[in-house]
Backbone as CSV, one residue per row, in Angstrom:
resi,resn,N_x,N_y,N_z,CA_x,CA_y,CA_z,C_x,C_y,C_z
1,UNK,50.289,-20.947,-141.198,50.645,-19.514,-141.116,49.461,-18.682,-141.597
2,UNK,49.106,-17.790,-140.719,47.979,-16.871,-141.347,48.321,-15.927,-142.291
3,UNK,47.281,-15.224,-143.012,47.909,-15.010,-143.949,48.147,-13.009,-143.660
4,UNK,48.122,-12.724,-142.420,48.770,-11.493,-142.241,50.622,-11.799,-141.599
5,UNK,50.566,-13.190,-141.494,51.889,-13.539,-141.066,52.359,-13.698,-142.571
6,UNK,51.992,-14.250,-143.733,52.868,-14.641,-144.986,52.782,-13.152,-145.278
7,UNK,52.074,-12.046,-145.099,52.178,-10.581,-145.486,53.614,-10.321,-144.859
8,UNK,53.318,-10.167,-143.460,54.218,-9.387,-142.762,55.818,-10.075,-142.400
9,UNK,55.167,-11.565,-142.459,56.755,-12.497,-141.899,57.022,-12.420,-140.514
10,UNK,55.489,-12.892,-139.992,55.227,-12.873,-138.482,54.787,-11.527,-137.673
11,UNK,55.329,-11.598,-136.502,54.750,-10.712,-135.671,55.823,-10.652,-134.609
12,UNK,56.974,-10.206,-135.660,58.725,-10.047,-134.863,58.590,-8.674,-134.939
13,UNK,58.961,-7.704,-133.666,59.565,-6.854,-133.662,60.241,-5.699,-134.625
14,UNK,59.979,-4.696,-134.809,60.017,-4.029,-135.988,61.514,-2.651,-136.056
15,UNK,62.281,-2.838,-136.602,63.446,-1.662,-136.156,62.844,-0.596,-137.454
16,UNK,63.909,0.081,-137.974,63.468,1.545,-137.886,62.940,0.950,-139.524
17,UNK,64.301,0.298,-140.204,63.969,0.226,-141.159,62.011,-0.836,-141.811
18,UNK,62.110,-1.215,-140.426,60.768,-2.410,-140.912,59.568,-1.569,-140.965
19,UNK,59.644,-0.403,-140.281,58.693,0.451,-139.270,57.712,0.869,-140.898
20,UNK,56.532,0.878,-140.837,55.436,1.179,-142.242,55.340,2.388,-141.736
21,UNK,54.994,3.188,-143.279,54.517,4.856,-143.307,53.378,4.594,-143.351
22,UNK,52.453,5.236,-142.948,51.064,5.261,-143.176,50.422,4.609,-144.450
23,UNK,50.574,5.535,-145.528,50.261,4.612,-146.758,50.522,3.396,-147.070
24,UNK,51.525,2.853,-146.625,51.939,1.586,-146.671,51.312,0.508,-146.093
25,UNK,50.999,1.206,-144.611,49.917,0.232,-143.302,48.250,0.489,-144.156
26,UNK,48.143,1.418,-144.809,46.748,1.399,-145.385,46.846,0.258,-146.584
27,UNK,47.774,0.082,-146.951,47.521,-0.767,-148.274,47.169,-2.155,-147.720
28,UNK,48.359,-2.164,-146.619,48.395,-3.474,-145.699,46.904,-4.186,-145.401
29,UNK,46.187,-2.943,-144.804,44.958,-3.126,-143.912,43.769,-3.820,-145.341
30,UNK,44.414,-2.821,-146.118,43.134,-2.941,-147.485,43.071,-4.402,-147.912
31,UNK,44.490,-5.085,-148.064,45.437,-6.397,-148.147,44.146,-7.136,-146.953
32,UNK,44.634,-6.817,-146.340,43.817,-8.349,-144.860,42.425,-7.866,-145.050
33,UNK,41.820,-6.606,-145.182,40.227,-6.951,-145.325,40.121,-7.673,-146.740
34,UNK,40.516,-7.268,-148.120,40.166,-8.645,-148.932,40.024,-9.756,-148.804
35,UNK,41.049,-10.095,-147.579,41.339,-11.727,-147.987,40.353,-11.840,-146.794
36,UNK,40.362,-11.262,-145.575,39.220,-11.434,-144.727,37.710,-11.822,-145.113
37,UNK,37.753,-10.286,-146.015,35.947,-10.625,-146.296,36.309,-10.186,-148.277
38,UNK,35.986,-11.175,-148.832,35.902,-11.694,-149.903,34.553,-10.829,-151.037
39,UNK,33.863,-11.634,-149.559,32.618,-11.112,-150.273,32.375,-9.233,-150.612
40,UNK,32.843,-8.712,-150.101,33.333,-7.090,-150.136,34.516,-6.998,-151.054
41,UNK,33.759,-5.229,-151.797,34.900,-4.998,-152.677,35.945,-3.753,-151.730
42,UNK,37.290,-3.469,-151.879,37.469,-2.474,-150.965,37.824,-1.339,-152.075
43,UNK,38.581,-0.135,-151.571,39.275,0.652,-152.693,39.807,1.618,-151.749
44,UNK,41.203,2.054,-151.626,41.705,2.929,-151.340,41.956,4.018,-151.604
45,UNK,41.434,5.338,-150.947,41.215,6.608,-151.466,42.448,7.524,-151.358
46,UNK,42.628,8.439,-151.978,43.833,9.207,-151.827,44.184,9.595,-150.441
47,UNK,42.872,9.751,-149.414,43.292,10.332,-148.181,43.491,8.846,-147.430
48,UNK,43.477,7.849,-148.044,44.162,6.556,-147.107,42.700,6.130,-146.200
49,UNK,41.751,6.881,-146.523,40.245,5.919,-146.008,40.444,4.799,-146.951
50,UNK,39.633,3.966,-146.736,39.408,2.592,-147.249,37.852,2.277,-147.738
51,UNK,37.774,2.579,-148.974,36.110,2.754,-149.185,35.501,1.084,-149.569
52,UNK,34.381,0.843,-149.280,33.783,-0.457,-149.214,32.532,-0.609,-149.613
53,UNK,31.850,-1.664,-150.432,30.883,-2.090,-150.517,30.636,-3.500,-150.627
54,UNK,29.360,-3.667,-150.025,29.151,-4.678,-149.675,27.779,-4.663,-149.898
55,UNK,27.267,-5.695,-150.915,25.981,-5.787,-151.716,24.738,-4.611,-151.453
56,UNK,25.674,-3.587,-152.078,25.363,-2.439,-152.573,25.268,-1.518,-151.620
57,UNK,25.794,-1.791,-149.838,25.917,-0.561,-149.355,27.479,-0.220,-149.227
58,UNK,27.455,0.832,-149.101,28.684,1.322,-148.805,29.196,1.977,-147.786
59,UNK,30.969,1.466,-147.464,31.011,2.650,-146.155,32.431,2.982,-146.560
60,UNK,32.837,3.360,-145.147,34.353,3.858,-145.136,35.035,3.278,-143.854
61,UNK,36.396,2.912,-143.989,37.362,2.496,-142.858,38.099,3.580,-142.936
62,UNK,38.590,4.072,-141.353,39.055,5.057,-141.496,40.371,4.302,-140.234
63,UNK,41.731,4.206,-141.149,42.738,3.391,-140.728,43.469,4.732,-139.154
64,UNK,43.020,5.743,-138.665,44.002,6.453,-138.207,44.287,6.148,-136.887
65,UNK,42.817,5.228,-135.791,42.976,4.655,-134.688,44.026,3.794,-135.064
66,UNK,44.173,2.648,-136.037,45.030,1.164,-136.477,46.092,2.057,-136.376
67,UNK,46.647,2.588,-136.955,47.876,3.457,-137.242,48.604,4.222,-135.963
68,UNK,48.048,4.814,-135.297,48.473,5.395,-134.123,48.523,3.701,-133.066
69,UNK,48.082,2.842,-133.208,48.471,2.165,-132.114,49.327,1.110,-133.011
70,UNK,49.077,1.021,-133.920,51.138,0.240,-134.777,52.148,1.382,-134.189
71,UNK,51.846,3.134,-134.407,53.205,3.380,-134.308,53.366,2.959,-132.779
72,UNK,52.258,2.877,-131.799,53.194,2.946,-130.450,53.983,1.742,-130.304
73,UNK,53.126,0.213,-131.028,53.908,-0.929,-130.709,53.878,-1.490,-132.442
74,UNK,55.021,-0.918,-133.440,55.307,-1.497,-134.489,55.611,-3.036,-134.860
75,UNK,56.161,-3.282,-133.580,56.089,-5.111,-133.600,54.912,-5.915,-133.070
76,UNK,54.045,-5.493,-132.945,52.669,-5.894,-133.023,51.459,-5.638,-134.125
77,UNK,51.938,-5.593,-135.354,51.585,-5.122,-136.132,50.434,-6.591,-136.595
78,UNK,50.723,-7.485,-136.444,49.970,-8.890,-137.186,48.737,-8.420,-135.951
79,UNK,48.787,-8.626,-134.471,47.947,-8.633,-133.665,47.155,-7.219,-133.700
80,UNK,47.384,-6.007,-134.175,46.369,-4.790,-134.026,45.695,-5.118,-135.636
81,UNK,46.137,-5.343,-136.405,45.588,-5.484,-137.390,44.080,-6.863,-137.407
82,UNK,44.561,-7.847,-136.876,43.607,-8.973,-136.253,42.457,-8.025,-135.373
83,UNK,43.177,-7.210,-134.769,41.761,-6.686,-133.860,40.735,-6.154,-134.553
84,UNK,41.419,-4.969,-135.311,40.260,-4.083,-136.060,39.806,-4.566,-136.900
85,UNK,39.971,-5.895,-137.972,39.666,-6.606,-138.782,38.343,-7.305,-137.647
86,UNK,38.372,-8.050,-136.749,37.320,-8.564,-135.820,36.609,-7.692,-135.606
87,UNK,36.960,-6.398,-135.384,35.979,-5.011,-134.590,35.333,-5.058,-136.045
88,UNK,35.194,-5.073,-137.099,34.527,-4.649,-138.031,33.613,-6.065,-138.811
89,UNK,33.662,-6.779,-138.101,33.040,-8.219,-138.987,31.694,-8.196,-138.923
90,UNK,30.924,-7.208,-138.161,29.355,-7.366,-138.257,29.035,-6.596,-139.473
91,UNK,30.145,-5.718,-140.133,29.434,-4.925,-141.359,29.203,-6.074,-142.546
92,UNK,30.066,-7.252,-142.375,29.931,-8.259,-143.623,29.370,-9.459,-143.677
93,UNK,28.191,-9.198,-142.529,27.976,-10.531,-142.095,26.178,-10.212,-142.165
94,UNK,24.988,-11.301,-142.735,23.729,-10.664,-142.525,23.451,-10.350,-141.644
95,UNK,22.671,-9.373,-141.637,21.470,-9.050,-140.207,20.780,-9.785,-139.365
96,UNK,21.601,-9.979,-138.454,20.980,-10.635,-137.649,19.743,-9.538,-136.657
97,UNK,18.956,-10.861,-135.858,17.763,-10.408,-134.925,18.540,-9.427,-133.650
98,UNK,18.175,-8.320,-133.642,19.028,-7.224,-132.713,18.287,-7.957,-131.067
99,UNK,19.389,-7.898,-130.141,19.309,-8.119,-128.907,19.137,-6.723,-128.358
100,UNK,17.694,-6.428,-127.814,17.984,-5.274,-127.150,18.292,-5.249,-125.702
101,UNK,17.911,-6.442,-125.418,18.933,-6.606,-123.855,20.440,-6.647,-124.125
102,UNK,20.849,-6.543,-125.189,22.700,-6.387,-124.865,22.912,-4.828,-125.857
103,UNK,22.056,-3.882,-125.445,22.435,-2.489,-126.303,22.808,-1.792,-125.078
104,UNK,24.112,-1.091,-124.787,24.461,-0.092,-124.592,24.898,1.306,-124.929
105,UNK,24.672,2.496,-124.123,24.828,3.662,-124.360,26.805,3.794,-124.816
106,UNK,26.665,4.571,-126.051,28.232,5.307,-125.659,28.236,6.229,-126.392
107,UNK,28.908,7.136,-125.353,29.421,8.334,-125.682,30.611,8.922,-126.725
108,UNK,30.078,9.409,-127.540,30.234,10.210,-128.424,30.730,11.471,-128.803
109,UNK,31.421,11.972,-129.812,31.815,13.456,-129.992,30.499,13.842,-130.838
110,UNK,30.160,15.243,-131.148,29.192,15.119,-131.468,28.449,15.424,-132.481
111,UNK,29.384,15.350,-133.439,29.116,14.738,-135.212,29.638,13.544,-135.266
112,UNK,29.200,12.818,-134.223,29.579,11.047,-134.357,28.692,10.994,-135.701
113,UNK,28.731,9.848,-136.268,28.045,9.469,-137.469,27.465,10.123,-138.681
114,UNK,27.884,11.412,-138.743,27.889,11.965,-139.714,28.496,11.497,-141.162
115,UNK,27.382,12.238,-141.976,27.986,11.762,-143.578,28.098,10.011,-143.752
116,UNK,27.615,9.046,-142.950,27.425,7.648,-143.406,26.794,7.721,-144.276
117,UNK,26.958,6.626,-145.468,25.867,6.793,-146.521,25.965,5.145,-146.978
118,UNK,24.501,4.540,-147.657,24.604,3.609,-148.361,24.411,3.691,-149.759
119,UNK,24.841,2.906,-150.224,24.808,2.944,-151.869,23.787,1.833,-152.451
120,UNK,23.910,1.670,-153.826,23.119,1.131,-154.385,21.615,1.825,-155.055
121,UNK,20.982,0.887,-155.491,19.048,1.460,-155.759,18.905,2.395,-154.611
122,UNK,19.242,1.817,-153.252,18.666,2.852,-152.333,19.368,3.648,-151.543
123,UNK,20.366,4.279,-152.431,21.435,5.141,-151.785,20.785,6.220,-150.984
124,UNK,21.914,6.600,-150.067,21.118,7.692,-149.313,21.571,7.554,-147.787
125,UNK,21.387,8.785,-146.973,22.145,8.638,-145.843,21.618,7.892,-144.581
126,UNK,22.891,6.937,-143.900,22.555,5.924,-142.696,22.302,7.006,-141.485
127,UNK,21.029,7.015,-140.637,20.807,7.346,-139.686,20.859,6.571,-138.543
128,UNK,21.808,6.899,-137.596,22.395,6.459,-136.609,21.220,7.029,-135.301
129,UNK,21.078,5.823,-134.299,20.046,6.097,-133.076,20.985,6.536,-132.058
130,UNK,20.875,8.099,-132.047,22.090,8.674,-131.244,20.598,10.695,-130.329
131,UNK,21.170,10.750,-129.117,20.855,11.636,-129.243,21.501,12.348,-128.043
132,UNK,21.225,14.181,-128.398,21.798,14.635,-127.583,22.433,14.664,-126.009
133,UNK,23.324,14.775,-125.310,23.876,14.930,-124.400,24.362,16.419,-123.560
134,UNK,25.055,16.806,-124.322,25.055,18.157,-124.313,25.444,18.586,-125.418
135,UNK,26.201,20.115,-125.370,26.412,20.861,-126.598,27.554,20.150,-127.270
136,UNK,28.339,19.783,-126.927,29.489,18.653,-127.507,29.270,17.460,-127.501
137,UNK,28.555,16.738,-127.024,28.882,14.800,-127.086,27.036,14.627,-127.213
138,UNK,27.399,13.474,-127.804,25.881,12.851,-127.906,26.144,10.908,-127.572
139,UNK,24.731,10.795,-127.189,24.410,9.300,-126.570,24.190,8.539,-127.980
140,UNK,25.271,7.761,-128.495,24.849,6.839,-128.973,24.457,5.311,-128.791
141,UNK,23.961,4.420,-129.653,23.206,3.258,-129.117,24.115,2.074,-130.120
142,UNK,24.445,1.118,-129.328,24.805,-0.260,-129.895,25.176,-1.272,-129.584
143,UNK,24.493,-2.472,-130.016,24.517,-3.433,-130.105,25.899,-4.190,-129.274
144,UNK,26.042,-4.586,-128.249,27.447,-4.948,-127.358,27.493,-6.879,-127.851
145,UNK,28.772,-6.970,-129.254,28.749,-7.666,-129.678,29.982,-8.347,-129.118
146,UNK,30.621,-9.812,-129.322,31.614,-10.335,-128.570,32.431,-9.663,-128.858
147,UNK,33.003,-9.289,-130.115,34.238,-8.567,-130.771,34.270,-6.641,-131.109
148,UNK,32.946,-6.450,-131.170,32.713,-5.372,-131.408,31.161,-4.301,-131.071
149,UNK,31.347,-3.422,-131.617,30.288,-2.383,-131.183,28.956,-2.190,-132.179
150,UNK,28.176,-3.031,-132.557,27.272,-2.260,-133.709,26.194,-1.297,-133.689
151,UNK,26.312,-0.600,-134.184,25.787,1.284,-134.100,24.657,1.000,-134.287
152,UNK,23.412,1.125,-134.115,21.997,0.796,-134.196,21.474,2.236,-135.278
153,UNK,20.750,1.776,-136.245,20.243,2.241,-137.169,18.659,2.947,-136.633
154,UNK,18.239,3.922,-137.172,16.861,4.439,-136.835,15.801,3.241,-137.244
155,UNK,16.223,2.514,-138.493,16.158,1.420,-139.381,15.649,0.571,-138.598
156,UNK,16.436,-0.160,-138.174,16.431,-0.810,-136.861,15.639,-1.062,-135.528
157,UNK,16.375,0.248,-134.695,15.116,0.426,-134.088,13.278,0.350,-134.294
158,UNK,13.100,1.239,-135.179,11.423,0.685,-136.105,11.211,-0.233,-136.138
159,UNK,11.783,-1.242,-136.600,11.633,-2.405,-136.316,11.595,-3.366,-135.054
160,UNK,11.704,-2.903,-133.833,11.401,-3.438,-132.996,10.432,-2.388,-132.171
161,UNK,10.086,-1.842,-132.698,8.453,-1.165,-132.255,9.164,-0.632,-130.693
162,UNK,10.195,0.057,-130.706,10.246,0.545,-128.908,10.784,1.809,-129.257
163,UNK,10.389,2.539,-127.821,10.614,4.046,-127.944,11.973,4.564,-127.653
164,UNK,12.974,5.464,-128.030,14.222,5.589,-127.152,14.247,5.992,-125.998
165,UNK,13.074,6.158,-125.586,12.992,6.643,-124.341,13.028,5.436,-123.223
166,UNK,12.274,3.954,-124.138,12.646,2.520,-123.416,14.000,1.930,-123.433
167,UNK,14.719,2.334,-125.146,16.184,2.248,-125.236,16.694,2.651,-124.405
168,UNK,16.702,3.757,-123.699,17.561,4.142,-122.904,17.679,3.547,-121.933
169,UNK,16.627,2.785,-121.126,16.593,2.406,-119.604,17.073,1.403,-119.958
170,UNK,16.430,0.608,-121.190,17.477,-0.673,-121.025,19.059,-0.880,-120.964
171,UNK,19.664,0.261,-121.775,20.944,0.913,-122.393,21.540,0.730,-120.868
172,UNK,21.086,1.655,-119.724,21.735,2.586,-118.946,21.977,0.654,-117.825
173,UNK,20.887,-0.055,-118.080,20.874,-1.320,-116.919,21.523,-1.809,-117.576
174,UNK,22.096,-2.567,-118.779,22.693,-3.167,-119.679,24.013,-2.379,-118.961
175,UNK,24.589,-1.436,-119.042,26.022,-0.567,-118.477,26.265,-0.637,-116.982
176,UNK,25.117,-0.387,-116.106,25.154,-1.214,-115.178,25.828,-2.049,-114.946
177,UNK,25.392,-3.157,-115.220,25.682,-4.464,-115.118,26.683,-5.389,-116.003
178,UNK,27.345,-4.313,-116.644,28.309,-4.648,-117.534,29.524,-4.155,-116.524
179,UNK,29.381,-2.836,-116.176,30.968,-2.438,-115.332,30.883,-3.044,-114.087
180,UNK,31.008,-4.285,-113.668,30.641,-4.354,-111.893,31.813,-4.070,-110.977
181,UNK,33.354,-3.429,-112.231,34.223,-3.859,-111.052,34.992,-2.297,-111.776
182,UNK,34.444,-1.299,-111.088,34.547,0.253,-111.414,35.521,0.591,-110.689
183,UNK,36.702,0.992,-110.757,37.777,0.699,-109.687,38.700,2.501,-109.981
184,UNK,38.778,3.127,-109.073,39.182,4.503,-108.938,40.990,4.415,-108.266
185,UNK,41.213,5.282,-109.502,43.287,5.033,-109.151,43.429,6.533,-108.930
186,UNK,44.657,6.600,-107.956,45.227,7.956,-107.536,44.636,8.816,-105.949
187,UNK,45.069,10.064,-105.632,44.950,10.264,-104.530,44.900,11.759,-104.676
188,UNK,44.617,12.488,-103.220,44.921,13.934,-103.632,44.311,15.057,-104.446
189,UNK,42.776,14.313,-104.824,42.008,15.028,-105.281,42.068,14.760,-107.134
190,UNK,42.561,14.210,-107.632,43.037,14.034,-109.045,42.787,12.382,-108.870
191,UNK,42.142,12.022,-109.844,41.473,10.558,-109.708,41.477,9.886,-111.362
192,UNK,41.736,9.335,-111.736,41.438,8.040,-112.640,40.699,6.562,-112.800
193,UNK,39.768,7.017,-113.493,38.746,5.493,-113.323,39.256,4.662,-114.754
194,UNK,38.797,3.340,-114.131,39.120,2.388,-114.849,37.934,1.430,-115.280
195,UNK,37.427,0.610,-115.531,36.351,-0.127,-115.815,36.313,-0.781,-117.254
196,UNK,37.908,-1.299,-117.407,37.864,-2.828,-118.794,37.883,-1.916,-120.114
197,UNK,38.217,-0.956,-119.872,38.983,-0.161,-121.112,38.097,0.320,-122.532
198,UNK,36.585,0.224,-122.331,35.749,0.580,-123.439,34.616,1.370,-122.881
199,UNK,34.185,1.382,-122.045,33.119,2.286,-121.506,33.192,2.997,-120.265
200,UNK,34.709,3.483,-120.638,35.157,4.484,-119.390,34.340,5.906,-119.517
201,UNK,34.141,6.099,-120.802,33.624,7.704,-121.047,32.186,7.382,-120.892
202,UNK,31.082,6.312,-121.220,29.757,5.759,-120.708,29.329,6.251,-119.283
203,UNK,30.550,6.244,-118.014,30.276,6.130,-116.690,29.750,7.513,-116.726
204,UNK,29.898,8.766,-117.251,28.953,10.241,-117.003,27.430,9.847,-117.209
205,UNK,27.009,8.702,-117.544,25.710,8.136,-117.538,24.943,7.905,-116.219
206,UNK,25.995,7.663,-115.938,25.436,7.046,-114.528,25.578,7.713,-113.752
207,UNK,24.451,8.435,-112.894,24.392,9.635,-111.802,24.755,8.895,-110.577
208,UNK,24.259,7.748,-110.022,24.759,7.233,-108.631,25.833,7.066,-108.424
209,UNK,27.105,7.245,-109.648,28.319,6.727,-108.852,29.198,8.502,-108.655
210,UNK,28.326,9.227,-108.977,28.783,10.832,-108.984,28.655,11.576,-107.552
211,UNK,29.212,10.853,-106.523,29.449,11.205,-105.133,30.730,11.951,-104.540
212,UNK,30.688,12.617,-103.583,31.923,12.718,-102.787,32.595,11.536,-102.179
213,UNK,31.390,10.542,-101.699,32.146,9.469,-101.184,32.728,8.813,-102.414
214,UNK,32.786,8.693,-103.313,33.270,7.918,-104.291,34.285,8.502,-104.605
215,UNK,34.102,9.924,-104.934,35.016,10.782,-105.658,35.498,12.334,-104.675
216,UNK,36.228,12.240,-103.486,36.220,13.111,-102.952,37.097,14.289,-103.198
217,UNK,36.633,15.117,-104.109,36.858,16.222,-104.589,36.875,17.554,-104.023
218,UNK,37.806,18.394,-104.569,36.961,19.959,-103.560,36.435,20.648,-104.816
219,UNK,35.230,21.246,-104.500,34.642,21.720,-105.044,33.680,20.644,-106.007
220,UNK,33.173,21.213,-107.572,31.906,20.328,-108.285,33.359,19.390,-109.075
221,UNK,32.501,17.976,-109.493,33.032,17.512,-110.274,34.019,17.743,-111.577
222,UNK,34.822,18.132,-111.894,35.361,18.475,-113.274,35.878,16.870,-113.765
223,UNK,35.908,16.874,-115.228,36.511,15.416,-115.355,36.828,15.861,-117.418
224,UNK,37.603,15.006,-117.968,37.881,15.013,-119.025,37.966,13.800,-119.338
225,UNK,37.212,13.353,-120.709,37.093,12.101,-121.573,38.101,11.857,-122.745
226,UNK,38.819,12.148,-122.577,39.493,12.505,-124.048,39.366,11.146,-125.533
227,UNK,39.757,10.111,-124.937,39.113,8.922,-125.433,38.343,8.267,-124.031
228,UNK,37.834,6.952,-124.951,36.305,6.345,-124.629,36.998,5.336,-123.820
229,UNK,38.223,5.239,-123.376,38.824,4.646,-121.895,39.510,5.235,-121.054
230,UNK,39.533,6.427,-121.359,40.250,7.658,-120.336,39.254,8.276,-119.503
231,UNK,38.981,8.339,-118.115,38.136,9.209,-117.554,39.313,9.253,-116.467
232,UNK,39.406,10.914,-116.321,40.085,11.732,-115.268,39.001,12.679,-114.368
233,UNK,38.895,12.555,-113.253,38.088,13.446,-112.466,39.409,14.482,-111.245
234,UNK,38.536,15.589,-111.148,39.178,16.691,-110.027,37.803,17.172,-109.505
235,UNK,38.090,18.463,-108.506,37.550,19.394,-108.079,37.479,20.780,-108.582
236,UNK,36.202,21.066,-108.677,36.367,22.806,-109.624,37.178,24.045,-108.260
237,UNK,37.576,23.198,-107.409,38.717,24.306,-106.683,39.856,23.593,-106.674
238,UNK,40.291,23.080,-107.776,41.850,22.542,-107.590,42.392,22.849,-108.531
239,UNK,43.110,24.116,-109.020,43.427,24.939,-110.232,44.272,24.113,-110.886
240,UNK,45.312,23.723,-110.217,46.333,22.669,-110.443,46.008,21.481,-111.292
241,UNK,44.993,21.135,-110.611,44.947,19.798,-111.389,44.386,19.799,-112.652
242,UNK,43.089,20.835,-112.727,42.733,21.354,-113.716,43.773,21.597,-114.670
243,UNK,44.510,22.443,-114.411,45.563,22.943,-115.532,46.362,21.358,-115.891
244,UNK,46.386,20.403,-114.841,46.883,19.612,-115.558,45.740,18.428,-116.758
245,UNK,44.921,18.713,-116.231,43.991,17.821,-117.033,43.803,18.315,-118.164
246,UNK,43.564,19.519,-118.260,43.219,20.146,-119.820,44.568,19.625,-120.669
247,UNK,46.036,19.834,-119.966,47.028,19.350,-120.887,46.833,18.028,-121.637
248,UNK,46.196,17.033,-120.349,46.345,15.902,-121.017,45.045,15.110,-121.643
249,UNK,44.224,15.966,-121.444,42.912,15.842,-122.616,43.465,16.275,-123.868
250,UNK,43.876,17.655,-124.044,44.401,17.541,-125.542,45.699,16.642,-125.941
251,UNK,46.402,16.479,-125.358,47.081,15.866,-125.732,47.024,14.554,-126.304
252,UNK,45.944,13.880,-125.421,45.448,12.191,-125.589,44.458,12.387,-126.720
253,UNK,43.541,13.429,-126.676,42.418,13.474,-127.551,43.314,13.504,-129.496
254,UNK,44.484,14.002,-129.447,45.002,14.184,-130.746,45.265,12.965,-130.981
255,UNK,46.134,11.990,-130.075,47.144,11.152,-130.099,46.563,9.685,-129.525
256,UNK,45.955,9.821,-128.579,44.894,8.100,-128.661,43.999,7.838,-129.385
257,UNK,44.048,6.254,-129.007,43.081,5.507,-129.751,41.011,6.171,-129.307
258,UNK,40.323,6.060,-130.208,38.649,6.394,-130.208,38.617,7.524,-129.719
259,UNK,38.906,9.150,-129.905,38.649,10.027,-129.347,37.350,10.127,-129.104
260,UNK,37.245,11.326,-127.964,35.890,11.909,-127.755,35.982,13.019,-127.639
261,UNK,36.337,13.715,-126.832,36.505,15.306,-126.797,37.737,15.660,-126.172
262,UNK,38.383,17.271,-126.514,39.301,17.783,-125.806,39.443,18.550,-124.926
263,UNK,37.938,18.502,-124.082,37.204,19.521,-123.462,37.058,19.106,-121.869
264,UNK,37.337,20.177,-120.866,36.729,19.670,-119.677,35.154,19.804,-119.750
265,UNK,35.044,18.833,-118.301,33.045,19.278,-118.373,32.889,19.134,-116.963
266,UNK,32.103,19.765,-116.561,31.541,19.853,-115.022,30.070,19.315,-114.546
267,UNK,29.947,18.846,-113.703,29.009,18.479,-113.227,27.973,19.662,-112.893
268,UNK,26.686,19.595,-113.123,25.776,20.325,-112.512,24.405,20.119,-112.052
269,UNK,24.879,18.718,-111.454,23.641,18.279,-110.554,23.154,17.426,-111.544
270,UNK,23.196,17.499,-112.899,22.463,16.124,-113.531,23.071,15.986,-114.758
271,UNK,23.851,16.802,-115.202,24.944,16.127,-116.312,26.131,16.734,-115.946
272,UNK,26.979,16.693,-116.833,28.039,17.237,-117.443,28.499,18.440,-118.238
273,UNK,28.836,19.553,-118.049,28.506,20.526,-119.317,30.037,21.021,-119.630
274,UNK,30.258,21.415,-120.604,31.596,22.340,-121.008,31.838,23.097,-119.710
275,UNK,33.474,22.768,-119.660,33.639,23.659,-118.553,34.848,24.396,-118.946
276,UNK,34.888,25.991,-119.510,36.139,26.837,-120.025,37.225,27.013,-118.955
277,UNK,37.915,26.427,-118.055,38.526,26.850,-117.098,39.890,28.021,-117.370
């Protein structure tokens, strides 16, 4: 029996009374990263972050993605907890030699990585290899690991003597060749892409697949990211759909898992920009 099963008493189905309050699923989470990673101290903060160090740097878990996807499926509580515990195992593990053939671009809100900090002798703030996109989202860079995403450090980068301007090309072929099976749902001018549920919001990267034949729209592209597996596209003459997309950008952007923005954006020949409709 693992030992989020001797916690929980399996991974049965949860009625009202089994159902955890937030604080409760934070203690939980704090519970399985100890016994997970040992070598880390954790500490739970009044606002239910999860503060951490680990031979002398420090970070923060921030339980509110884990939490919003227990409440949708409360009897899956052993298995979401297993995930994000895996999504986070490169912070406790040494440094390994960075692959820059497996770094991809992703998109970002755009105080992604703000306020990281490490502790210790050489406390002081983690700079993340991220850069602008537009006035809302920025391109960040990382490491495409079996289980998870690791954020590439300025740190880092220096150390392999390359420019971001080479990061990028490798980034953008690396995404490439990662989505090969980009698959477009719906009809009627209102479209939904799909592409394996993590680098749906990545595809505004890629200018060749930004066609009419692909995407036959009336009018310029409009599309909303709300999280980083949601991409919705329309036409900037389809009022309708528009009005429906903005609903369900905010709506998803409050309430799903990895937000990105709550914003439409339009195409204009070579990116994406805010679009106030």
């Amino acid at each position: 029996m693992s030992f989020l099963s001797s916690l929980f008493g399996g991974n049965k189905p949860a009625d009202k009374q089994q159902v955890l309050t937030k604080a409760e699923f934070a203690q939980f989470y704090m519970a399985a990263l100890e016994n997970e990673y040992p070598q880390a101290s954790f500490t739970l903060q009044p606002d239910l972050t999860i503060h951490s160090n680990y031979g002398g740097t420090e970070g923060n878990h921030y339980i509110d993605n884990a939490f919003m996807a227990y409440e949708g499926e409360p009897g899956q509580l052993q298995e979401i907890i297993n995930r994000y515990l895996a999504a986070c195992a490169h912070l406790y593990q040494e440094e390994d030699t960075l692959l820059l053939e497996n770094v991809v671009p992703v998109i970002k809100a755009g105080d992604f990585g703000e306020g990281l900090t490490t502790g210790g002798d050489q406390a002081g703030e983690i700079s993340l290899v991220k850069e602008q996109y537009n006035d809302d989202l920025v391109i960040a860079y990382a490491e495409d690991k079996e289980h998870a995403l690791a954020y590439l450090t300025q740190g880092r980068l220096a150390d392999c003597q390359i420019s971001l301007e080479s990061l990028r090309e490798i980034a953008l072929g690396y995404l490439e060749n990662l989505l090969p099976n980009i698959e477009r749902h719906g009809d009627n001018g209102l479209y939904m892409v799909t592409a394996g549920g993590t680098f749906e919001a990545s595809l505004i990267l890629l200018p060749s697949i930004w066609t009419q034949e692909n995407f036959p729209v009336d009018g310029e592209f409009v599309i909303i990211i709300p999280n980083r597996d949601l991409l919705f596209i329309t036409g900037s003459n389809s009022p309708e759909h528009i009005a429906k997309m903005k609903d369900m950008a905010e709506e998803s952007y409050h309430n799903g898992n990895y937000p990105v923005s709550p914003f439409l954006f339009k195409w204009n020949g070579e990116r994406f920009e805010r679009f106030d409709a």
